[in-house]
C-alpha positions in Angstrom: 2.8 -9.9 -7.2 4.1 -12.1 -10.1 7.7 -11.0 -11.8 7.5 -11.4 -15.4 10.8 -12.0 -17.6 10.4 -12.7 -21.5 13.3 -14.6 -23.1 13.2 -16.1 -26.7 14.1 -19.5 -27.7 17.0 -20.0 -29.4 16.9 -24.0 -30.1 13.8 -26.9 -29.6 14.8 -30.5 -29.7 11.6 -32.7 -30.7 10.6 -35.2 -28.1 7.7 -36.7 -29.6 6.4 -36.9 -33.5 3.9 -33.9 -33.5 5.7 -32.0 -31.6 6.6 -28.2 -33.7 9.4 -28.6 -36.2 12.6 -25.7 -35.0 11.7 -23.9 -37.1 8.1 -22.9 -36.2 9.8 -22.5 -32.6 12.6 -20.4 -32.9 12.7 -16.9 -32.1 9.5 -17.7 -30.4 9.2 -15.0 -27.1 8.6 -17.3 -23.6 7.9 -15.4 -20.4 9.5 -16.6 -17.2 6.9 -16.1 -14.6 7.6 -16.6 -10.6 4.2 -16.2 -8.4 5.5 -17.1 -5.6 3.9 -14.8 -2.6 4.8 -14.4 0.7 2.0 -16.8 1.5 3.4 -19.9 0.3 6.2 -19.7 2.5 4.9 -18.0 5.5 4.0 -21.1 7.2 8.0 -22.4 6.6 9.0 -19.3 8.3 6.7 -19.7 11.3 8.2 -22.8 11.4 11.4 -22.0 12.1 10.7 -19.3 14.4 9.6 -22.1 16.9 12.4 -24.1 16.3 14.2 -20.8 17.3 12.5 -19.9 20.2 12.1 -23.7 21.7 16.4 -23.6 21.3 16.5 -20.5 22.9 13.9 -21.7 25.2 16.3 -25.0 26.0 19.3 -22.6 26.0 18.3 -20.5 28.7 16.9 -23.8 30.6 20.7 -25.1 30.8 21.9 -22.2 31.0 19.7 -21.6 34.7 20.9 -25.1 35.2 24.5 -23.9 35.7 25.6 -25.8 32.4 26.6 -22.8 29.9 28.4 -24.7 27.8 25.8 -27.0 27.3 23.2 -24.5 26.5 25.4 -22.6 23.9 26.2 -26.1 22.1 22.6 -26.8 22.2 21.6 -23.9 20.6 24.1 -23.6 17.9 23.6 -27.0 17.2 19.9 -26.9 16.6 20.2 -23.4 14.4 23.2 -25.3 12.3 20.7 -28.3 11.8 17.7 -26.6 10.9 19.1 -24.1 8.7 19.4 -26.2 5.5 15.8 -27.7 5.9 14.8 -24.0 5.9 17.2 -23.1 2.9 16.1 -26.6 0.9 12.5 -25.7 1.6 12.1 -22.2 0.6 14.3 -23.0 -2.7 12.0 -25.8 -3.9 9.3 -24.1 -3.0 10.5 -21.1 -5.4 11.4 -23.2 -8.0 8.1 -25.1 -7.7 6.4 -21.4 -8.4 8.6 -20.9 -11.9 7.5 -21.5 -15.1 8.2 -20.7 -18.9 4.9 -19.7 -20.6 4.6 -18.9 -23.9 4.1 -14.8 -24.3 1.3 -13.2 -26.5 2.6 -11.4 -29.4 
């Protein structure tokens, strides 16, 4: 499922020689398409299900091993680490899947 978001552009600053002159461009109506789908970040969140369940896995190892306070460092400690590779991942990944096309009048 694509979202679909027209804006119009209010100022162009030429880059290159043959690039459109301002005003050719303004008022010009852009869409802002995402298609991102769940499949581009379903293997991310698989992932980090199995870095969840190895911790817990570890967790409950110490834990049998009569060392709680090991097991509950150990677990936070690998949830607080992985949690920003998850976050930075998923965000370029939606950004990656945004883009300003030009919309059909």
């Amino acid at each position: 499922m694509a979202y679909v978001v027209t804006v119009r552009c209010l100022r162009y600053q030429a880059m290159a020689p043959s690039a459109p002159d301002d005003q050719q461009l303004r008022g010009q109506p852009y869409q802002l398409r995402c298609t991102l789908t769940f499949g581009d970040i379903y293997a991310q969140i698989l992932i980090w299900m199995a870095v969840i369940f190895v911790s817990l896995a570890a967790g409950l190892a110490l834990m049998g091993a009569s060392r709680p306070l090991f097991a509950l460092v150990g677990v936070g400690l690998i949830l607080v680490l992985s949690l920003p590779f998850l976050l930075f991942a998923f965000t370029t990944t939606l950004l990656n899947h945004i883009a300003l096309v030009p919309a059909e009048r």
